[in-house]
LUMPA-851924 format. One record per residue (C-alpha): residue number from 1; x, y, z. Coordinates in Angstrom, 1 decimal. Layout:
% LUMPA-851924
NUM,X,Y,Z
...
//
This chain:
% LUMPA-851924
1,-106.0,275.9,58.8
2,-106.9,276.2,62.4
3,-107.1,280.2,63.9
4,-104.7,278.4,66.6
5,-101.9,277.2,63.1
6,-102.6,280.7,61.7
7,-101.5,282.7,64.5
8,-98.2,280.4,65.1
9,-97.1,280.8,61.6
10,-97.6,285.0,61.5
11,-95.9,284.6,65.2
12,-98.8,286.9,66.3
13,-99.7,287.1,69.8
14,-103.5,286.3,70.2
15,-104.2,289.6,72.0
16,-103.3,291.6,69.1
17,-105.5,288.9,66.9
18,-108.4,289.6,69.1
19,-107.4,293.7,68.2
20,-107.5,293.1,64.9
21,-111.3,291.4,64.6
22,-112.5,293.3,67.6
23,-112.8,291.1,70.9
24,-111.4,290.5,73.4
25,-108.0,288.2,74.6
26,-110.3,286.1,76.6
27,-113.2,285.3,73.3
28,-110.2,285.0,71.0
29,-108.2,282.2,73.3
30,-111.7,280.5,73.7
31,-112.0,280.6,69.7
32,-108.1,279.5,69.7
33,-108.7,277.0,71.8
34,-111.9,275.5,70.0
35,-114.0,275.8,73.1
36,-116.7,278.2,71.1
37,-117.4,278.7,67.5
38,-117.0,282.5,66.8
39,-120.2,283.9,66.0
40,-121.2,284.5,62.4
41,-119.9,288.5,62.3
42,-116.5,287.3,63.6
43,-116.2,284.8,61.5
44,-116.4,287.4,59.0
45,-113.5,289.3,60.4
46,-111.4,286.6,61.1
47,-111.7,285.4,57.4
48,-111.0,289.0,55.9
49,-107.8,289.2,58.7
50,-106.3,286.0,57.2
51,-106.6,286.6,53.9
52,-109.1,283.4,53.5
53,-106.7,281.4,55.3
54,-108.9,280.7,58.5
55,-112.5,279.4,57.6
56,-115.7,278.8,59.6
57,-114.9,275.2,58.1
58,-111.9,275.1,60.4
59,-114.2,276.0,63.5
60,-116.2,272.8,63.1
61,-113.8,271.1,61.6
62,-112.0,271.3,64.9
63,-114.5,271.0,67.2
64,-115.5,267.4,65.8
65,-111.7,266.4,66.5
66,-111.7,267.8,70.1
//
């Protein structure tokens, strides 16, 4: 599932995502947006924030479609 699915299912604003993992609005709508790959320690975060819903396979994954 894509960070950008994830966060319109919960209904959860992307600045209180980026809260949540520790960034910013701006890095998190890049990451939302598939414009840049989070790096490795927020990928981390991101996975442990969705439950294992959002995986660094759904970064790539993405990026190949875009």
């Amino acid at each position: 599932m894509t960070l950008k699915e994830y966060l319109i299912r919960e209904k959860k604003k992307i600045y209180v995502f980026a809260q949540e993992v520790g960034v910013s609005q701006p890095t998190c709508s890049l990451w939302v947006s598939g414009v840049r790959v989070p790096k490795p320690k927020h990928m981390q975060k991101i996975v442990q924030c969705t439950n294992g819903e959002v995986t660094p396979n759904d970064f790539y994954h993405q990026n190949k479609q875009n």
